[in-house]
C-alpha positions as CSV (number, residue, x, y, z in Angstrom):
1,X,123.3,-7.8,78.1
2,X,121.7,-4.5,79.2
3,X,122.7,-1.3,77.8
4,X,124.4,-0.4,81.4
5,X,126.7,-3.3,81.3
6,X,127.3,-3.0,76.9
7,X,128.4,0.5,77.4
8,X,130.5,0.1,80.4
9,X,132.2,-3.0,79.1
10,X,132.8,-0.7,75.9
11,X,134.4,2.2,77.8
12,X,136.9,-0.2,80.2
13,X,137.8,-2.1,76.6
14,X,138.5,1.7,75.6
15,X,140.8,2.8,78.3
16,X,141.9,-0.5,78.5
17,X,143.0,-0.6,74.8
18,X,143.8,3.5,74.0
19,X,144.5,5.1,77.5
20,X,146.3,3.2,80.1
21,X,149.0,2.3,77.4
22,X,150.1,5.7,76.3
23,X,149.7,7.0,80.3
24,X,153.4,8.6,80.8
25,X,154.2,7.7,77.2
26,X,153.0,9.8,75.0
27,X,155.0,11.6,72.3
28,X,156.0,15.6,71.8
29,X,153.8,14.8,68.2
30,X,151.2,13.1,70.3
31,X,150.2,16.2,71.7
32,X,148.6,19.0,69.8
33,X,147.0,22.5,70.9
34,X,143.9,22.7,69.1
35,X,143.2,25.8,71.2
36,X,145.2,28.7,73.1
37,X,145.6,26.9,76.3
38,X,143.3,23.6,75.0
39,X,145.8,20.5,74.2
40,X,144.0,17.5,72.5
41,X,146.2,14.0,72.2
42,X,146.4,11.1,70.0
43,X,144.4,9.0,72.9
44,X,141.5,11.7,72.6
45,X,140.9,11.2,68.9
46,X,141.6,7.3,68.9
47,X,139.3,7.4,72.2
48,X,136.7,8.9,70.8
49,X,136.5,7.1,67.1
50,X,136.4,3.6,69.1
51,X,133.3,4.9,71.7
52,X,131.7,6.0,68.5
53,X,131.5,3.3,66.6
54,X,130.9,1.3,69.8
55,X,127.9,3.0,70.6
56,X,126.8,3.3,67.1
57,X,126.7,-0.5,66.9
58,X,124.0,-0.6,69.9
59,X,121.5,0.2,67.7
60,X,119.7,2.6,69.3
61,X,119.6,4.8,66.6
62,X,121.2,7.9,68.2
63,X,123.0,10.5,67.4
64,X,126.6,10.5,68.3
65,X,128.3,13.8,69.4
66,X,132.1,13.9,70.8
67,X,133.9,16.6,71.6
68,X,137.0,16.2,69.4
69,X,134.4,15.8,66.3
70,X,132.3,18.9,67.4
71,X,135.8,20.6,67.7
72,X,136.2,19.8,64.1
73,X,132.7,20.8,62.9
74,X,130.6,22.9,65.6
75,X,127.6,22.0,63.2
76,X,127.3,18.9,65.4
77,X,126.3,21.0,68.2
78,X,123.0,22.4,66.3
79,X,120.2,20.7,67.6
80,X,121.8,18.8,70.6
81,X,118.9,19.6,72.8
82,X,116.2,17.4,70.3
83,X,115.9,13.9,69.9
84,X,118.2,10.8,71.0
85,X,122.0,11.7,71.5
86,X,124.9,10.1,72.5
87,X,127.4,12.4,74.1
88,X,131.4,11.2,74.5
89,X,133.9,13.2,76.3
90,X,136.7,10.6,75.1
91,X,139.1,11.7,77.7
92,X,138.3,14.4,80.1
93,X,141.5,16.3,82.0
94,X,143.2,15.9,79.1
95,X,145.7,18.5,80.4
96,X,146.4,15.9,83.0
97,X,146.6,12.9,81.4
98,X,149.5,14.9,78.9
99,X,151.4,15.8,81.9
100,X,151.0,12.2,83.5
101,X,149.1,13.1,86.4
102,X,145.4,12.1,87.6
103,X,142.8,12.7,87.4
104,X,141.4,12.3,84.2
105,X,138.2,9.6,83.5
106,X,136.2,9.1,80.6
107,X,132.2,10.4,80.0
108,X,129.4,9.4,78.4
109,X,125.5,9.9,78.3
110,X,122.5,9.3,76.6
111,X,120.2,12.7,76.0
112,X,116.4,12.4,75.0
113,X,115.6,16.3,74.1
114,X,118.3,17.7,76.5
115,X,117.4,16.1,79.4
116,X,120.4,13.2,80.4
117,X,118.6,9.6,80.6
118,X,121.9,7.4,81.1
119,X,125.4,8.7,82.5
120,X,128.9,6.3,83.0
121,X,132.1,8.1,83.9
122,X,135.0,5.8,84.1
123,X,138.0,6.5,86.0
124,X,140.5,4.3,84.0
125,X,143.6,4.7,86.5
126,X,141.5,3.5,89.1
127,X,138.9,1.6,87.4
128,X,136.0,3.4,88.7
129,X,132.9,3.1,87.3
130,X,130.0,5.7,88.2
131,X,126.5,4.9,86.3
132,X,123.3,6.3,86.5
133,X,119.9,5.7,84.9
134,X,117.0,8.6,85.0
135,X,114.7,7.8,88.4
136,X,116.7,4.7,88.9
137,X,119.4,6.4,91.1
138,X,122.9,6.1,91.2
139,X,125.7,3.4,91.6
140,X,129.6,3.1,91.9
141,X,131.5,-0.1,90.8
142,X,128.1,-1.9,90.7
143,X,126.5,-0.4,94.1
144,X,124.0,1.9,95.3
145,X,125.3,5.3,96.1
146,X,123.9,8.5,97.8
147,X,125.0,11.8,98.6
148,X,124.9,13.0,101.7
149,X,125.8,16.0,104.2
150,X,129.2,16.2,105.0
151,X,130.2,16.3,108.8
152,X,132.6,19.5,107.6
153,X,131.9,22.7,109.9
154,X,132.8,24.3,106.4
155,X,131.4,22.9,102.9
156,X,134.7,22.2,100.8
157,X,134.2,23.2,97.4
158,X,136.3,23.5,93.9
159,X,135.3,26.8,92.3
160,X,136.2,26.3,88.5
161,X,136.8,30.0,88.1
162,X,139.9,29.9,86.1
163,X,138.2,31.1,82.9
164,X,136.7,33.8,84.4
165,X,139.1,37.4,83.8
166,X,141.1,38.0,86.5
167,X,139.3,40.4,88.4
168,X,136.4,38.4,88.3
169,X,137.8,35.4,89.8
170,X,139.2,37.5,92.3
171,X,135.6,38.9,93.3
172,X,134.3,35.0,93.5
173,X,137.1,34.1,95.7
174,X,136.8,36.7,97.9
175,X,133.1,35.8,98.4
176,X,133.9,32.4,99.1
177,X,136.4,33.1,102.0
178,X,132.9,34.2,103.9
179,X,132.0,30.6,104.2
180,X,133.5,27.7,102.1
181,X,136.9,25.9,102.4
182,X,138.4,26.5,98.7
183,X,140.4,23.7,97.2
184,X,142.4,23.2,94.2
185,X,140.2,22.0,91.5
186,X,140.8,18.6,89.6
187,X,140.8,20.2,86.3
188,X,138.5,17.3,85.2
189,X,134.8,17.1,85.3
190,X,134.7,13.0,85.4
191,X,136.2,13.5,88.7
192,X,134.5,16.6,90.4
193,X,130.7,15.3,90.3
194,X,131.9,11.8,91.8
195,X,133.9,13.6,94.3
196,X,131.0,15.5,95.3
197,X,128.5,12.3,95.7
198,X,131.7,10.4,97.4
199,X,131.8,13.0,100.0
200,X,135.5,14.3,99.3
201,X,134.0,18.2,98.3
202,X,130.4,19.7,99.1
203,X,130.4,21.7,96.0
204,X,131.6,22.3,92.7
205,X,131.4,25.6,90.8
206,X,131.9,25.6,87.1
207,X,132.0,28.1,84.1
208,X,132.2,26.4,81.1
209,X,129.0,24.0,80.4
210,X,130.2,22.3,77.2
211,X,127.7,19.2,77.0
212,X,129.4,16.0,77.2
213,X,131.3,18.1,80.3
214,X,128.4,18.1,82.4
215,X,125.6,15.5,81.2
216,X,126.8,12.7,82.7
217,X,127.9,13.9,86.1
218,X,124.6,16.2,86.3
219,X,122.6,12.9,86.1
220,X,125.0,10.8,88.5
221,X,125.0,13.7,91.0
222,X,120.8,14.4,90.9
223,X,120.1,10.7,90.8
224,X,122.9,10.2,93.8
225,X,120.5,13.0,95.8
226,X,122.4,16.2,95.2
227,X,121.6,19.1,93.1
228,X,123.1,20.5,90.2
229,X,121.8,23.8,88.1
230,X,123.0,26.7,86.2
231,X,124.1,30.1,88.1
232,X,120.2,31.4,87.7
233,X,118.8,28.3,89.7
234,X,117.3,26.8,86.7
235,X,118.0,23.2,86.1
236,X,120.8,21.9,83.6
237,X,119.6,21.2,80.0
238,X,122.2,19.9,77.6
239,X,121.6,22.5,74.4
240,X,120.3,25.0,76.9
241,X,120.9,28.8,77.3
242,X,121.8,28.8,80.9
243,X,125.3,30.3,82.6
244,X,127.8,28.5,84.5
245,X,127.2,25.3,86.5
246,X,127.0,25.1,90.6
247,X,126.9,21.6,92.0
248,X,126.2,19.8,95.4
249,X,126.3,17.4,97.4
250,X,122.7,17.9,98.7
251,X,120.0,20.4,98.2
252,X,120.7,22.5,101.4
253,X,124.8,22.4,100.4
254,X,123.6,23.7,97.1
255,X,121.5,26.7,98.8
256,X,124.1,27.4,101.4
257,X,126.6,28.3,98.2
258,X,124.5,30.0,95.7
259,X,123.7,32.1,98.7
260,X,127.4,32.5,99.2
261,X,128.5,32.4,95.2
262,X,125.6,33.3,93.3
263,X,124.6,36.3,95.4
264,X,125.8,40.0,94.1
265,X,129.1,40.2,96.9
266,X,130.4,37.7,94.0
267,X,129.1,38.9,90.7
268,X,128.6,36.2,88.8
269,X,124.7,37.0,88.1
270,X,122.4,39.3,88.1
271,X,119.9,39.2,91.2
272,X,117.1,39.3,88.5
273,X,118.4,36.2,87.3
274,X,119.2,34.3,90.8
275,X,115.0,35.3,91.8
276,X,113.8,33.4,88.5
């Protein structure tokens, strides 16, 4: 069986098995906050021990990195960016899932010295499943995909801003009004990128660029046609020292916001940076 189909039978056994039965069930002691304002859940840990040993019994000879283990011991997290590495976001929108709402989908990707080679992101409420392979392009549910231009006057994007201090996010927003259509994010990074490539938002603006957050859906989206890079142009690296992600559905969406977002009316760089 090819490593495409191994994987992705692993991940629907997964949410077959760990997720979908504890979806509006979990327990007050099922829930913990392992952060202020970060919840993790029984499913994430129990999630994340079965993709681990799944994928360690591939054979590949990978590392393994999740996120609840790297919560546990940010040693992981050294050296991320060299050699083979499997990355496992066990259940992303976790704050969802606890609340028993979507979305919230499940991530993995092989890395070869931080550049993403392989990317699934599973959907288990809907059974989704987005895969792509490096310079083999993109697929949903088994066909090809492509991004493409919306027909939108506007570009509809989802600015994940709601880490950045208050008068920050205040400054993006306000920049945006001059030519995007904000919407609510989805709080969950394993449904903006498909969302982008399915043609429901143009782009995606994110702060945070924890690894298994954004190799997968950086490789689905590129391979899909669209572009995805940090806030100073250059392109994503999992290890890498860039700021922020901004994501799109195509190339000219992508240049059309940074030129909106990234530019100093919004403050989230340094012009200096933006010109390298």
């Amino acid at each position: 069986m090819p490593l495409r189909d191994q994987v992705s039978t692993l991940m629907r056994d997964v949410a077959a098995d760990v997720v979908m039965p504890r979806f509006r069930l979990l327990a007050p002691e099922e829930i913990d906050e392992k952060s202020p304002g970060e919840i993790v859940t029984i499913v994430d840990r129990e999630s994340e021990r079965r993709l681990h040993d799944g994928l360690a019994a591939l054979g590949l000879g990978a590392r393994i990195v999740g996120e609840e283990a790297a919560e546990a011991d940010a040693d992981l997290l050294e050296g991320v960016d060299r050699g083979l590495l499997w990355l496992i976001d066990p259940l992303d929108g976790t704050a969802n899932f606890a609340e028993g709402r979507s979305p919230f989908g499940m991530m993995v990707a092989l890395v070869e010295d931080g550049a993403p080679l392989a990317a699934w992101i599973l959907d288990p409420l809907a059974g989704r499943l987005c895969h792509a392979e490096r310079g083999k392009g993109a697929t949903c549910d088994g066909q090809p995909v492509r991004a493409r231009s919306a027909t939108r006057r506007v570009p509809r994007a989802a600015l994940g801003t709601h880490f950045l201090p208050p008068d920050r996010r205040e400054r993006v927003h306000a920049a945006a009004a001059n030519g995007l259509d904000v919407q609510p994010v989805p709080r969950c990074a394993a449904e903006s990128y498909p969302r982008l490539v399915l043609g429901q938002d143009d782009v995606a603006l994110f702060q945070r660029i924890l690894p298994w957050d954004h190799a997968a859906g950086a490789l689905f989206l590129t391979e899909a046609g669209g572009k995805a890079t940090h806030w100073d142009g250059r392109p994503y690296r999992v290890g890498g020292t860039g700021q922020g992600m901004l994501a799109a559905a195509t190339p000219d969406l992508w240049q059309a916001a940074a030129d909106i977002l990234l530019g100093a009316e919004a403050g989230l760089v340094d012009m200096e940076d933006i010109s390298r």
